[in-house]
C-alpha positions in Angstrom: 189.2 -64.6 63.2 188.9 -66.3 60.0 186.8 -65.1 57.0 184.7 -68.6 57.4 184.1 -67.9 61.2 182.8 -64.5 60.7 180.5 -65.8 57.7 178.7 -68.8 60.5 178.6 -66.8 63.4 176.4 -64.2 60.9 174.7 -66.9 60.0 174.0 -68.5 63.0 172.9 -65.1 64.6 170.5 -64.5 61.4 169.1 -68.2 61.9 168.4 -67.8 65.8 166.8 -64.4 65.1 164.3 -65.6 62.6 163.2 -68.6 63.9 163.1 -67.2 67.6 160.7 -64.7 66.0 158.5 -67.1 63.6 158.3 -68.9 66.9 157.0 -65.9 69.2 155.0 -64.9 66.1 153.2 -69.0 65.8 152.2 -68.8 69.4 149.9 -65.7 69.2 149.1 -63.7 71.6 148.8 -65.1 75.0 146.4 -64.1 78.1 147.6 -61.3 80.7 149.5 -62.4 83.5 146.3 -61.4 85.7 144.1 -63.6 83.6 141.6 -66.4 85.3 142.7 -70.0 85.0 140.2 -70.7 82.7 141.2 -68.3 80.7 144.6 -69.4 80.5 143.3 -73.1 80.0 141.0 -71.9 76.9 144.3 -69.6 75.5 146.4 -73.5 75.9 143.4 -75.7 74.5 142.6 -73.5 71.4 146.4 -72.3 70.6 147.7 -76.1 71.3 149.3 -76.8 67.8 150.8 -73.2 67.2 152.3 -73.6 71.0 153.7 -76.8 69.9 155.2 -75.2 66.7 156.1 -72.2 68.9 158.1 -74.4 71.4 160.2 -76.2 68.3 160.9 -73.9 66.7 162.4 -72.2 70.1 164.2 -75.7 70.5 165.6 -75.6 66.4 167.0 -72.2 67.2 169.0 -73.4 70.5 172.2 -74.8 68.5 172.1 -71.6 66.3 172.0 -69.6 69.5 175.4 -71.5 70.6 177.4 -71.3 67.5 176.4 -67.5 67.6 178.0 -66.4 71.1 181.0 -69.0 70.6 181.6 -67.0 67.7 181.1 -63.5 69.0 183.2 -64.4 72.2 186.3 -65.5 69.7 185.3 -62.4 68.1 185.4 -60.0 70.7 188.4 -61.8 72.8 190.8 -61.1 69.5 193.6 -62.8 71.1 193.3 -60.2 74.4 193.5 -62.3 77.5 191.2 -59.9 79.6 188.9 -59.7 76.6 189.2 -63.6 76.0 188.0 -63.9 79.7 185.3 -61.4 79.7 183.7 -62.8 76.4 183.4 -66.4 77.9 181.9 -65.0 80.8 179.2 -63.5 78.4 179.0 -66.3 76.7 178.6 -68.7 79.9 176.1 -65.8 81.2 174.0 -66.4 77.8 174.3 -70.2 77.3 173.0 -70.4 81.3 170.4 -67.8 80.8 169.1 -69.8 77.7 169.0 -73.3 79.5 167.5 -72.1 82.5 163.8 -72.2 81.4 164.3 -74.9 79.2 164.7 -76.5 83.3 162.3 -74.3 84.8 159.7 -76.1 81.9 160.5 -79.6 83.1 160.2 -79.0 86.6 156.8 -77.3 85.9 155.7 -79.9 84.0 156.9 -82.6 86.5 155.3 -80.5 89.1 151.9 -80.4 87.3 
């Protein structure tokens, strides 16, 4: 693994973690899982714009996210053809993992 790979997968891994935390950070602090719906509606219609910024700043930090495994799985599969396998696995295992409530949003919101 080149010098130049290590660097961007660093990066990348740096980038993810601080936007993905400005973003939980921008959306405040939302209502209990037990909460009323009206409380849940108020939480949405007061905290609109920093849900908004929240959610792109999630979206921004997606592509970061994917350079960052690809790089750890050439990382960790150094050439080793068990290790090569069982890093993409991880990696498949986090790209689906990531995607699946990006889904699980627009079938909600197609539901709604």
């Amino acid at each position: 693994m080149t010098l130049r790979l290590k660097q961007t997968t660093a990066w990348s891994g740096l980038c993810a973690g601080v936007l993905s935390i400005g973003a939980i950070v921008a959306m405040g602090v939302p209502p209990d899982a037990d909460a009323s719906t009206t409380t849940v509606q108020e939480y949405v219609r007061t905290h609109r714009e920093s849900i908004l910024v929240a959610m792109a700043l999630f979206q921004v930090a997606i592509p970061f996210i994917f350079v960052f495994f690809a790089g750890l799985a050439k990382f960790l599969s150094n050439g080793e053809e068990t290790a090569s396998a069982i890093a993409w696995a991880g990696f498949g295992g986090a790209v689906g993992g990531r995607l699946d409530p990006l889904g699980g949003g627009g079938v909600a919101r197609g539901v709604s």
